[in-house]
Structures are given as C-alpha cells and as structure tokens.
C-alpha positions in Angstrom: 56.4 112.3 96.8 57.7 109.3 98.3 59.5 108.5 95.2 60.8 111.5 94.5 62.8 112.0 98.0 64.5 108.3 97.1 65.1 109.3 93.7 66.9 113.0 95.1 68.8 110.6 97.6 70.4 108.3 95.1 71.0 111.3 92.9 72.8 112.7 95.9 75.1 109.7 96.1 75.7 109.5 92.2 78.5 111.4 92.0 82.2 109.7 93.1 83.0 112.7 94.8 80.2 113.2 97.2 80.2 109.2 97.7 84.2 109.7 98.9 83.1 112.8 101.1 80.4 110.6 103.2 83.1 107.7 103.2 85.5 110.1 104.7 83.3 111.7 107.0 82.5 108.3 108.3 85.0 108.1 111.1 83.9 111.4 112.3 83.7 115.2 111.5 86.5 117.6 109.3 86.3 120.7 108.1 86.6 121.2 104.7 90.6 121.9 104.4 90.5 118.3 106.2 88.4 116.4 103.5 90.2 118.4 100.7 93.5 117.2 102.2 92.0 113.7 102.8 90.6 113.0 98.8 93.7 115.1 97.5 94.9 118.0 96.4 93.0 118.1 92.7 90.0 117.6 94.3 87.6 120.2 95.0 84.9 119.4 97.7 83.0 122.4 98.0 80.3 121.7 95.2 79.3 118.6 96.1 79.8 119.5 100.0 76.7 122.1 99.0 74.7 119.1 97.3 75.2 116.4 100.2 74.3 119.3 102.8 70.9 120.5 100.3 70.0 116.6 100.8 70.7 116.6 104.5 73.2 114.0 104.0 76.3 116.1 106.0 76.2 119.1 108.5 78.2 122.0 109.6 78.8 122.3 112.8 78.7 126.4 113.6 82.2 126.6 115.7 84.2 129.0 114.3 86.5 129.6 111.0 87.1 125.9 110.8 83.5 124.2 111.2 83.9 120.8 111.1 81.3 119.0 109.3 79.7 115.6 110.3 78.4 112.8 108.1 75.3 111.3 107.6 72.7 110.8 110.7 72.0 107.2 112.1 68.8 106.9 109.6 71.1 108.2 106.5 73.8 106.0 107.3 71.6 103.0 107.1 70.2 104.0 103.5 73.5 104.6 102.6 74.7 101.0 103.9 72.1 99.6 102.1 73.0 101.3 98.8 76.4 100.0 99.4 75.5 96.5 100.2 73.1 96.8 96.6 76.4 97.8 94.9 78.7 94.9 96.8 76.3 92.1 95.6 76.5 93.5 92.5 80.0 93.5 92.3 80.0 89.6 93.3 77.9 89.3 90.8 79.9 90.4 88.1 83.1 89.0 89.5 81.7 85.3 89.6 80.6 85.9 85.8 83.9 87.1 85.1 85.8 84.2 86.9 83.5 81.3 85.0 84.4 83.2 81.6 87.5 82.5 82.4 87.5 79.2 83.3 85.7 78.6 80.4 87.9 80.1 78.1 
C-alpha cells in the first residue's frame, strides 16, 4: 500500500502540465482562468487540475464563481521539493558529463 500511494504521487507529477500548475500555484492560490492565463493561452488546465486534486495535491477553495484554488499542503510541498531536488542533481549530473565531453573533444 505504501508503495502504491508513492508510486500514484510521482505519477501525479509526471505530466509537465500538472508539474507547471503546482509551480504556479506556489506563490499562492488562482482560480482556474488565473493559471490558464498564467501557463498560456493553448494550454488547457482543467484535466490535470482534476488529476492533482484526485491526488490531494491542490484544493478548491468553495467562494463563489471564481474559487481560487491552493497548492500543495506543507507535507506535499516537501515531497514535491524533494522530487525536485532528485531531478536538480540529476541535471548536474548530466551537465558535468556533458561539459567533460567537451573538453575532451
């Protein structure tokens, strides 16, 4: 079981979409039209809005036509920071391989 919530988080986050919805929700909460308007006109939240709320990973906030919605809870957040900080040693990673092919090329 334990497993199987980690794996549905990471699946959660394994979209680019739904990854540039928390980041944007990071500041503090939008309503849709905001985050649309945020990621850009061809984007189209709503479908992964409905994934990242199934996983508990944003909220609505019940306040009318507009409700705003609201990122990731303190506990989230820090999964989510560690995720990132996995993916930014990675990318050191590859960018130090990538500068000594270079200077040995």
């Amino acid at each position: 079981m334990r497993y199987s919530f980690k794996a549905d988080f990471f699946k959660a986050l394994s979209h680019r979409l739904r990854i540039q919805i928390l980041d944007t929700l990071r500041p503090g909460p939008l309503s849709v039209g905001e985050i649309k308007e945020k990621l850009g006109s061809s984007s189209r939240p709503s479908q992964q809005l409905a994934v990242l709320r199934a996983r508990n990973l944003v909220r609505a906030e019940r306040s009318g036509t507009n409700d705003p919605l609201h990122g990731q809870r303190p506990g989230d957040l820090a999964s989510a920071r560690a995720a990132r900080q996995i993916f930014d040693n990675q990318l050191v990673s590859v960018r130090t391989t990538l500068e000594d092919l270079r200077r040995e090329g």
